[in-house]
N, C-alpha and C positions, 0 to 999 in steps of 0.2 A: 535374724539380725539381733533380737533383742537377746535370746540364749547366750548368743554368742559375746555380744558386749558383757551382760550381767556376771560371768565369769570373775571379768576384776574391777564393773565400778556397779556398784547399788546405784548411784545417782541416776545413772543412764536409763537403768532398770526402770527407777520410778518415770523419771520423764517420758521414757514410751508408754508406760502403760495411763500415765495421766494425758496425753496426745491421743494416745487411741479412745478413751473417755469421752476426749473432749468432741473430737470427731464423732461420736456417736450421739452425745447428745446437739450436734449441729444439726444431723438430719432430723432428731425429734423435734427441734424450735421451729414455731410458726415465725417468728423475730432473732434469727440466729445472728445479728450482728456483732449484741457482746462477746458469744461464743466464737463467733470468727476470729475478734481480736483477740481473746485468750490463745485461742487455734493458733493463729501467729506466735505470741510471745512464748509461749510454749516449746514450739516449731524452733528458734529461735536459741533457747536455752539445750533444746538435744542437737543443733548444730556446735554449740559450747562446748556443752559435754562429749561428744565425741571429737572437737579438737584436741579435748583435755587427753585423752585417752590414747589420740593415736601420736601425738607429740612425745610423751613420755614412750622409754627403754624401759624392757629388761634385761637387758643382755646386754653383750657387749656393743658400744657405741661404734666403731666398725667392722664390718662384717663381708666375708667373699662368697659368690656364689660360682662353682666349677662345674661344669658337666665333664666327664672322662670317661674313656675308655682304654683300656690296654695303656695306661700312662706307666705301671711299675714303678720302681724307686725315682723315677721323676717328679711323683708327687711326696718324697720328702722335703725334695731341693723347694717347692714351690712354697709350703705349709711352712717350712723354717723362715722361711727369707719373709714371707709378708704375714707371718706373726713378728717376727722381728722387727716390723715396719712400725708394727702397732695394730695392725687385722683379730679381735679377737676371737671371732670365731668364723670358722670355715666349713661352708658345706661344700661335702665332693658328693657330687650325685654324678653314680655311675651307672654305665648305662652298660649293661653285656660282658662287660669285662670277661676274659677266657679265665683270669684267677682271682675271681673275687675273693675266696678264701683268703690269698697271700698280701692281697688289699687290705682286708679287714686286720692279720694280722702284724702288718707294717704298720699301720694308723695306729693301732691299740693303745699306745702310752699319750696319743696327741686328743683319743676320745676316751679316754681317763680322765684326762687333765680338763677337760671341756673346752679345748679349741678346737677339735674337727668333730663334727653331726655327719655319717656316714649313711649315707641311702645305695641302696640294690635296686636297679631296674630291669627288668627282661622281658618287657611285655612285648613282642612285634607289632601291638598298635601306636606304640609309644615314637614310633620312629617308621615314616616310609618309605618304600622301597621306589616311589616314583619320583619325579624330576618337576620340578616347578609346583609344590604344594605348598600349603600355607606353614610359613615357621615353627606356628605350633604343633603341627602333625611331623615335623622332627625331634630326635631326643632331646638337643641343645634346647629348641621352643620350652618341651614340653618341662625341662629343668626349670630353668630359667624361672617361666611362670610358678612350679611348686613352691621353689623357694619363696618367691615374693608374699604367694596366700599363707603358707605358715609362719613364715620369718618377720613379718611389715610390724608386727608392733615389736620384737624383740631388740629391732638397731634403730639406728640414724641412719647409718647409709650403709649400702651394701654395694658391691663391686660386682660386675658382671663379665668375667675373665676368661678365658682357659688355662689351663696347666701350660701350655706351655709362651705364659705373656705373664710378662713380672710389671710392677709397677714400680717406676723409681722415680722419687722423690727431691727435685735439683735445689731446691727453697725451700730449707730449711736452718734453725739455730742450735747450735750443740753440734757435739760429735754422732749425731745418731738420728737418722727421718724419722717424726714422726706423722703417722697418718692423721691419728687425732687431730693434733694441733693444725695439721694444715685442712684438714675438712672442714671445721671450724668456719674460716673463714667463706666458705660457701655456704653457708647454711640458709640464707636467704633463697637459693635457688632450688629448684625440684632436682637438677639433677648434675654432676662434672663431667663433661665433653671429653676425654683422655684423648689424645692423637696416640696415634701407634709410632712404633720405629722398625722396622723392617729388617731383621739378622741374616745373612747370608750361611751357608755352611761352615764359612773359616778354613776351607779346605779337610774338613774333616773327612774321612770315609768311613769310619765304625766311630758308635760312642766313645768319647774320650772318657779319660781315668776322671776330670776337673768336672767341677760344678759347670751348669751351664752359665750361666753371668760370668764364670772365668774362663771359661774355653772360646765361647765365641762373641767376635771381637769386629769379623765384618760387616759393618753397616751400611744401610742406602742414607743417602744425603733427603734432606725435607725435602727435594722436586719431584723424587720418589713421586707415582700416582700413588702406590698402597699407601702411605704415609697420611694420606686425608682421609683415611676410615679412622673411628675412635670407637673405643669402649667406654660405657657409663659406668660411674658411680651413680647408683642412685640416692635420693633421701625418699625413705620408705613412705612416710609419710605422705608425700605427693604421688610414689607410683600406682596407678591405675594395675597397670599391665604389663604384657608385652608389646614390640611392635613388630613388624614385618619382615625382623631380621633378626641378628645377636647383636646390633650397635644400639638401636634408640627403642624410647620405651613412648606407653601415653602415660598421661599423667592426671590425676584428676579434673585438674583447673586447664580444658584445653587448650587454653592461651596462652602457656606458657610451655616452654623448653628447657632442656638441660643449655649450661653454657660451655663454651672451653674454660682455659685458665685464666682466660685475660675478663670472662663475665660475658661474652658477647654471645648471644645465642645462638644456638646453631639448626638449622633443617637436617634431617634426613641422617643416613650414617656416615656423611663426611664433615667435615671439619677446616675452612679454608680462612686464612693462610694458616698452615701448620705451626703451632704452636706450642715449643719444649722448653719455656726457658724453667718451669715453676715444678711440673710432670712431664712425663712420657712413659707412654707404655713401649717398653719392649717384647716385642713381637718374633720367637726364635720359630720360624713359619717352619725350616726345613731341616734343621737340625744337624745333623752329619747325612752324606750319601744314603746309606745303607737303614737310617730309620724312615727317611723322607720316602723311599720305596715300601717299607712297611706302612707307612701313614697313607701312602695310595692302596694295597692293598687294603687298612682297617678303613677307607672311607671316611667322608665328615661326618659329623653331630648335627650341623644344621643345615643339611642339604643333600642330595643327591648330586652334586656336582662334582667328579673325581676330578681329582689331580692328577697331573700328567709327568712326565718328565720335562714336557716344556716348560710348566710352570719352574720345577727347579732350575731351570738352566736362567730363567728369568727373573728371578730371588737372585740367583747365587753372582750374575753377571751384574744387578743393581749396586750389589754391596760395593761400593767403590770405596767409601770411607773406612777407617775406624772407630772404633766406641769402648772405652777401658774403663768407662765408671764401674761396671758390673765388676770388676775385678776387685778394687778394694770393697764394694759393698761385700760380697760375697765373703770375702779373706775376715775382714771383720763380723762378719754374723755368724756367719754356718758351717763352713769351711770347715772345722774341727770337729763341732758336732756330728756335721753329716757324715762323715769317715767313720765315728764311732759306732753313730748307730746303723751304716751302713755295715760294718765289719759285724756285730752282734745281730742282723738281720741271715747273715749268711749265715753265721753259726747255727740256727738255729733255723733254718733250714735246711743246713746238711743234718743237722739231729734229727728232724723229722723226715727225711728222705729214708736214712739210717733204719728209723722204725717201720718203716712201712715195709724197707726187704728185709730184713729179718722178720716181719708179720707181726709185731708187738704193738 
């Protein structure tokens, strides 16, 4: 511990090493009482100074954590749209991906710029192949937690998301969400409750040409069951850990909980009564026909528990409503962007296709 704080505060430094001092001369006093109270007040100042230390950033003030596999240019659409939010920095920890290579080369201009932190994972203990283990012996667990032990003093809060769940922002001032400003006001709390929103297919049967926020449009209404699971934001600062699942975390101070948007605390990884007027995460579970079968074949990240086709049929039969925010949010952020550097993604991978059969 002590290595590890002394890094970036001297004070800390000294205060353990005058705590452990003092502690040793406890056991030499035949009348240790002064010594106890020093032991205290001591005690007392390295509880200080490590508030001092984990309260303060360096990084950006918020932050996403993704686990992924096999996402592709889906994790453009994700990275544009909640850095545009205000997300400064984003870790993708992927887990096996078939092309990590074209990962790493897609990302490149986003971990340049220092908005995405890219991790490779492949270890088969990382993630198991049996049914009912503990979260962290999955790859989502096993993300999850890395980011928090490396990430906890770099943000404020950090979002515990997938690629394919956007967060939108309904309260907000100006023309433009921003995350900052609204995490802000939570900041008293260990952690932000998100309810989810639940996207049907939209009838799609292949990837459409449009962004996802503008292609899919059918939603489940709040009675929705899925609709009371939430993803946290967390404030680093209070997270412990992980817990039991991808929804809720511990937290240092076990008394206390992440809340929804309205402050009320919440147990466990639902959230009742559903509450979107401030947030909501958008949750595009099944995406068109034809990925939702891929996404049975690639399996989840935090579980052994396949999808089936009955699950689509019961997503896609939910969606009774519509949902069209994602459309102008989309039209205004990334929309134009993503085209661009979607079109110069391909070029240049037909150039490097090109080299390979010719042998150059």
């Amino acid at each position: 511990l002590r290595n590890w704080m002394c890094q970036d505060d001297p004070f800390f430094c000294g205060c353990i090493d005058h705590f452990t001092s003092c502690k040793t001369s406890h056991r030499q006093m035949k009348n240790p009482s002064r010594c106890s109270i020093a032991c205290l007040f001591i005690a007392l100042l390295c509880i200080l100074a490590l508030s001092r230390v984990v309260t303060a950033y360096r990084g950006a003030y918020a932050s996403i954590c993704t686990n992924v596999k096999d996402e592709g240019t889906y994790l453009l659409e994700f990275i544009l749209y909640h850095h545009w939010i205000g997300f400064g920095k984003i870790y993708v920890m992927d887990y096996n991906s078939s092309r990590a290579l074209f990962n790493l080369r897609m990302l490149m201009p986003f971990i340049r710029n220092g908005v995405v932190e890219y991790h490779y994972d492949a270890d088969p203990k990382h993630h198991s192949r049996e049914r009912g283990r503990l979260f962290v012996e999955y790859s989502q667990g096993t993300a999850f937690q890395r980011c928090i032990d490396f990430a906890h003093r770099d943000h404020v809060w950090m979002a515990f998301i997938d690629a394919d769940e956007y967060i939108i922002l309904r309260d907000y001032e100006g023309g433009r969400p921003n995350i900052t400003n609204f995490l802000r006001g939570y900041e008293k709390y260990p952690g932000l409750a998100v309810n989810m929103r639940v996207f049907g297919s939209s009838g799609h049967i292949r990837r459409p040409e449009a962004g996802t926020l503008e292609a899919y449009t059918k939603c489940t209404p709040s009675s929705a069951y899925d609709n009371r699971h939430i993803k946290t934001i967390g404030r680093l600062s209070q997270v412990l850990s992980i817990g039991g699942n991808p929804h809720e975390f511990r937290y240092f101070n076990a008394a206390i909980t992440a809340v929804n948007e309205r402050g009320i605390p919440i147990q466990g990884p639902m959230s009742l009564p559903v509450s979107w007027d401030k947030i909501v995460l958008h949750h595009y579970v099944t995406r068109s026909l034809s990925e939702f079968v891929f996404k049975m074949q690639r399996g989840p990240g935090g579980s052994q528990n396949r999808r089936t086709m009955d699950w689509f049929k019961a997503y896609d039969g939910n969606a009774t409503e519509v949902c069209t925010e994602g459309i102008d949010l989309w039209r205004a952020c990334c929309a134009n962007q993503y085209a661009s550097m979607l079109a110069a993604l391909r070029r240049s991978t037909k150039r490097s296709s090109a080299r390979v059969v010719s042998g150059t």
